[in-house]
N, C-alpha and C positions, 0 to 999 in steps of 0.2 A: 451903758455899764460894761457890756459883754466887752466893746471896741476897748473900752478901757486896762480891761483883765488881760485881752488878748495881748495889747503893747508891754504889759508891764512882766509877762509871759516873754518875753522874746523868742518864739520857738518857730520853726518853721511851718511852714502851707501844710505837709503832711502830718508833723507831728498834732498840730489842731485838729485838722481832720481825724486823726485817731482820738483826742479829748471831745471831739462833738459823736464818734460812736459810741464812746466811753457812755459820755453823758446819758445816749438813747439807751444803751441797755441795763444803764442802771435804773433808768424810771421803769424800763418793763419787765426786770427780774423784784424789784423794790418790793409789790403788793405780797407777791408769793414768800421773799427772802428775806426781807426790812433789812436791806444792806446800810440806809441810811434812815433817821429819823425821815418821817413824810414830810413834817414841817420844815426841811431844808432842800427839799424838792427843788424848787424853783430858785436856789442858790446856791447851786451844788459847783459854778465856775469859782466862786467866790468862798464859801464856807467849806469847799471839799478840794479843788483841781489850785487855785492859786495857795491855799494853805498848805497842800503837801508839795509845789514848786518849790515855794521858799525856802524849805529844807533843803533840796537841790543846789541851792546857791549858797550853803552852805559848809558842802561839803569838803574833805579834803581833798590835795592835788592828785590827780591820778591813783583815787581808789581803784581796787581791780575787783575787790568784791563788795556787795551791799547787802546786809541782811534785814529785814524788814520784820518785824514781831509782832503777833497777832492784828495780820493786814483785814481782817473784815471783810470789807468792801472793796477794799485795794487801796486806802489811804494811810499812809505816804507811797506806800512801797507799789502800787502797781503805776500812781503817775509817774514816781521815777524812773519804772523800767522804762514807760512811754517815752521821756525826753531821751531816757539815757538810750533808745532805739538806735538813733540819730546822733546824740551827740558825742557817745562814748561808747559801741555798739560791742566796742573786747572786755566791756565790766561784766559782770555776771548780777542778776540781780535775783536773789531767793527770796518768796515771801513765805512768813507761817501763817497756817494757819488752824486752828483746830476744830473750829465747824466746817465738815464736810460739803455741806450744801454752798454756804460761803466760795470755801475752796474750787466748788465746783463751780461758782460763779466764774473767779478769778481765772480758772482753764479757759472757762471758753471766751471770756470776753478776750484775754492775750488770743486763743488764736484768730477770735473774728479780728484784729486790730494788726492782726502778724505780728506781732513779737512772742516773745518765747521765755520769759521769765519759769524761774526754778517753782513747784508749789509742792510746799511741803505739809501735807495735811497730819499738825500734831503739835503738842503743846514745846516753851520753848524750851522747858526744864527738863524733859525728856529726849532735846536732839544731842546728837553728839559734836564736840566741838566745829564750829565753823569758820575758824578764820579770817572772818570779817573784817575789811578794812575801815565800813562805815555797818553801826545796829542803828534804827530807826524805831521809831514806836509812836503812836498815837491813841492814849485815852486808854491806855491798854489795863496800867496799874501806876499805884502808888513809887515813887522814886525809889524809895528804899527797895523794893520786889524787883523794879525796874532791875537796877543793875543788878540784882542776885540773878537776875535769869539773860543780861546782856553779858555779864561777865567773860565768863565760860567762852563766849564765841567770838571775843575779839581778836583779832592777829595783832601782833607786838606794833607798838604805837595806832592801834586803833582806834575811832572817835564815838561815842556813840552822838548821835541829836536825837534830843524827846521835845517835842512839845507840849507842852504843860499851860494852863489855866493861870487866873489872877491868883491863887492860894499856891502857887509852887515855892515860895520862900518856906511854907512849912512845913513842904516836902523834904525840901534842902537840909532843913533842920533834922528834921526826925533821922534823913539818910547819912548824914555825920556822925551820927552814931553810931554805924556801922562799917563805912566806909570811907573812905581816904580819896581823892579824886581832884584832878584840873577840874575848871570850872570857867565858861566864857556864857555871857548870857546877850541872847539878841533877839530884841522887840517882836513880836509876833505881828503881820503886816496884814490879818485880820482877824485876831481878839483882842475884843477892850482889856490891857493890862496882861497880855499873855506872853511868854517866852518862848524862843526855844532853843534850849539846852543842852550847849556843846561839853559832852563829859569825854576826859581823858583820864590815862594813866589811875585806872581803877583799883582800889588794896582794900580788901577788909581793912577792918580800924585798929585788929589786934594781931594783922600779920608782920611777920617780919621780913619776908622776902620782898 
């Protein structure tokens, strides 16, 4: 299975090698932090490391910033810095976060792994704007919140990707009601009936700018 994840990953001998540290200190910070449910333990290549790649390959052309929201455990946003180490190393990648202990995870795992992603310990309503060329998020909130709190930090023709659940058509629904938005959707390549959710060009639903 691993052999499988690994090819479908296309990443280099080191970038792996920093997904299999990844892996170890997530099971030995897990007991003390519960960065991840325990029941995904033993699937964390598959339900955590290839699920926040695929984001990755969907990003746009030569992002220069990536903002990540309410990263956890560091998914999406700490495997992307990992690829983006290597593959894009002049991006910048910030993740939020607002549990401390989390965040403090996130430090030290970037520096045992060498990289150096941004950790911003704090909610996303409360940052000042950031620029982003790509907002990311997992499992974070409802779509409609989603963008109330990606808004704000996108730079002009920004993208955001959410990944969303078999129930995000009624997310979509309810968010319409508020806001205005491109909309591209692509299969989620491990949840049964999942997306994820390429939003552009974001406007409340009663602005006129």
């Amino acid at each position: 299975m691993k052999s499988d994840i690994l090819k479908e990953l296309n990443v280099s001998r080191e970038t792996l090698d920093r997904l299999d540290l990844y892996e170890s200190l997530i099971k030995k910070w897990n007991p003390r932090i519960n960065l991840i449910s325990r029941h995904t333990l033993n699937e964390i290549w598959t339900r955590h490391f290839l699920d926040s790649a695929q984001i990755w390959r969907l990003r746009p052309e030569n992002p220069r910033k990536w903002l990540d929201l309410g990263s956890g455990g560091g998914f999406p946003g700490l495997v992307i810095a990992i690829i983006a180490a290597e593959a894009t190393p002049e991006m910048k990648v910030t993740l939020v976060e607002s549990d401390a202990r989390k965040a403090g995870f996130l430090m030290k795992a970037g520096q045992e792994m060498g990289i150096l992603p941004e950790i911003i310990i704090d909610r996303a309503e409360r940052l000042s704007p950031q620029h982003a060329d790509v907002v990311s998020a997992r499992a974070l909130a409802p779509l409609d919140l989603l963008l109330d709190y990606a808004a704000p930090h996108l730079a002009e023709n920004g993208r955001c990707l959410f990944s969303k659940g078999e129930n995000y058509e009624s997310e979509l629904t309810a968010a319409r009601k508020c806001w205005t938005f491109s909309l591209q959707k692509s299969p989620s390549r491990t949840g049964h009936g999942g997306v994820i959710l390429q939003i552009g060009d974001i406007r409340r639903a009663n602005s006129r700018n």
